[in-house]
C-alpha positions, 0 to 999 in steps of 0.5 A, spaced: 048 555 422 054 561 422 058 554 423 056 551 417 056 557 413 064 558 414 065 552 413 062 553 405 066 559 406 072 554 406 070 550 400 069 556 396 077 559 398 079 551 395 075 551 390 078 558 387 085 555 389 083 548 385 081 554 379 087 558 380 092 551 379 088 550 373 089 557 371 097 557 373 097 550 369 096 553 363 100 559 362 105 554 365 104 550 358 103 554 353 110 559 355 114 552 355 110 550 349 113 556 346 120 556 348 120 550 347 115 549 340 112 544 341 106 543 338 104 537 342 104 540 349 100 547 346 094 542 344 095 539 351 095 546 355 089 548 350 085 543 353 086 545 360 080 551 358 075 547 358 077 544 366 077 552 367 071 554 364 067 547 368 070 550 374 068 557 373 061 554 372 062 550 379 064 555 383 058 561 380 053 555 383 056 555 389 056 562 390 050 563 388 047 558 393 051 561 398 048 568 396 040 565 396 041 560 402 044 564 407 043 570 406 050 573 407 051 581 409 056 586 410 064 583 409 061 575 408 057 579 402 064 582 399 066 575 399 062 571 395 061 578 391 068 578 389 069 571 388 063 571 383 068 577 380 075 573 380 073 566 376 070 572 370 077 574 370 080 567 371 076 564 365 078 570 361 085 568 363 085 560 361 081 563 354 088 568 353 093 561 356 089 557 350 090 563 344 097 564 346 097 556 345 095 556 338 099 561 336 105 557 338 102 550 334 102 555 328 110 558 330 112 551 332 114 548 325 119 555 324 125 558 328 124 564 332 127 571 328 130 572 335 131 569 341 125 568 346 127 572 353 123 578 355 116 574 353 118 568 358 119 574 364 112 577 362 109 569 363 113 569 370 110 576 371 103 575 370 103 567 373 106 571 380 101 576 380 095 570 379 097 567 384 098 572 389 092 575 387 088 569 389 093 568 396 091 574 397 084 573 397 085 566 400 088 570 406 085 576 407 091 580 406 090 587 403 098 589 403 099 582 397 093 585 393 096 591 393 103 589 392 099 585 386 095 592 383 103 596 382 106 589 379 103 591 373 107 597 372 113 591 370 109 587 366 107 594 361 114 595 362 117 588 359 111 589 353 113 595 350 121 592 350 118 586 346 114 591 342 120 596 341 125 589 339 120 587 334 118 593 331 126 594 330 126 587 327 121 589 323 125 595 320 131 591 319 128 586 315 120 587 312 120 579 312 120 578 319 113 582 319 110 575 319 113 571 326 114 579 329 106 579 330 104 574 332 111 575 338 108 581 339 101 578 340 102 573 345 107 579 349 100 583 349 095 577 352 101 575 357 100 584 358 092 582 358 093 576 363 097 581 368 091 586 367 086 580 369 091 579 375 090 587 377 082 586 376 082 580 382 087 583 386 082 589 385 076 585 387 080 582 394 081 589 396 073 589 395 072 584 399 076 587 405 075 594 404 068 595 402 071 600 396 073 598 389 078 602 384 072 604 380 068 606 386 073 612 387 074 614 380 066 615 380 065 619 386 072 624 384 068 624 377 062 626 380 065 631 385 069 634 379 064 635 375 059 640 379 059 646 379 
């Protein structure tokens, strides 16, 4: 039975890989779709939310079965109650890949006010930091969740550079207003993919330490606020 049960275990790890490929895929596409504006490949990455959200269908069933089925308990229950948590946030980050996607279908038919260089960093910031959340949870390895959590001080940082740039520009010359927003709002879902990164690298450390950041700050709250 426990052989069989590992063995689930081991299909659940693949297919939260196949999820994160997906998700990686995507944010892969529509960063080059930007740099590149090429609308063609923007309507293309946007279909890969649709293969991500079927996976996140795939992969609640699975851990719903294995929740109903075999009845797992302590760290085996972490698990499974982490990866139900994950594909929330790997879902929304597919969601946000196909928003940037279709700002660069609208942007693709003008030139860029300015040249495309701190938004690209975001892109690979957060598309390391998705991987390695979920290498950490493939892993077990508590040391990458963690080093995953203080990476998102380097994408808030890449953020305000490219909100401070676009707010100069905008000063400069009003008629940058236009482009200059929808810049700064693709910056700030690649600012939101980070924090889904967080969010599962968070969960990872869950399902190893039986603690949750939220947990914490509850329990320091309550203990602050008695008498």
């Amino acid at each position: 039975m426990r052989t069989r049960f590992e063995n689930q275990l081991k299909d659940l790890s693949r297919e939260l890989i196949e999820m994160g490929s997906l998700v990686e895929s995507a944010i892969n596409g529509a960063v080059d779709a930007l740099i590149k504006q090429d609308a063609a490949m923007a309507r293309k990455t946007i279909e890969f939310d649709m293969s991500i959200d079927q996976k996140e269908q795939d992969i609640e069933s699975m851990c719903l079965k294995l929740l109903l089925q075999q009845q797992p308990v302590a760290r085996d229950l972490r698990l499974i109650s982490a990866a139900l948590k994950m594909i929330t946030d790997m879902e929304r980050i597919g969601d946000q890949a196909a928003d940037i996607s279709e700002i660069a279908i609208y942007l693709s038919g003008s030139p860029y006010i300015k040249k495309l260089e701190t938004i690209p960093q975001m892109a690979d910031e957060a598309i390391m930091m998705v991987s390695g959340s979920i290498n950490a949870y493939i892993k077990k390895d508590l040391q990458i969740a963690r080093r995953i959590i203080d990476s998102d001080d380097i994408v808030d940082r890449l953020f305000v550079t490219v909100k401070d740039d676009l707010i100069k520009m905008i000063h400069e010359d009003p008629e940058n207003g236009g482009q200059a927003m929808d810049l700064l709002m693709i910056a700030k879902y690649f600012e939101r993919i980070g924090d889904h990164a967080v969010n599962i690298a968070e969960w990872v450390e869950y399902s190893i330490t039986g603690v949750h950041k939220n947990e914490e700050i509850e329990k320091r709250n309550t203990l602050q606020s008695r008498p």
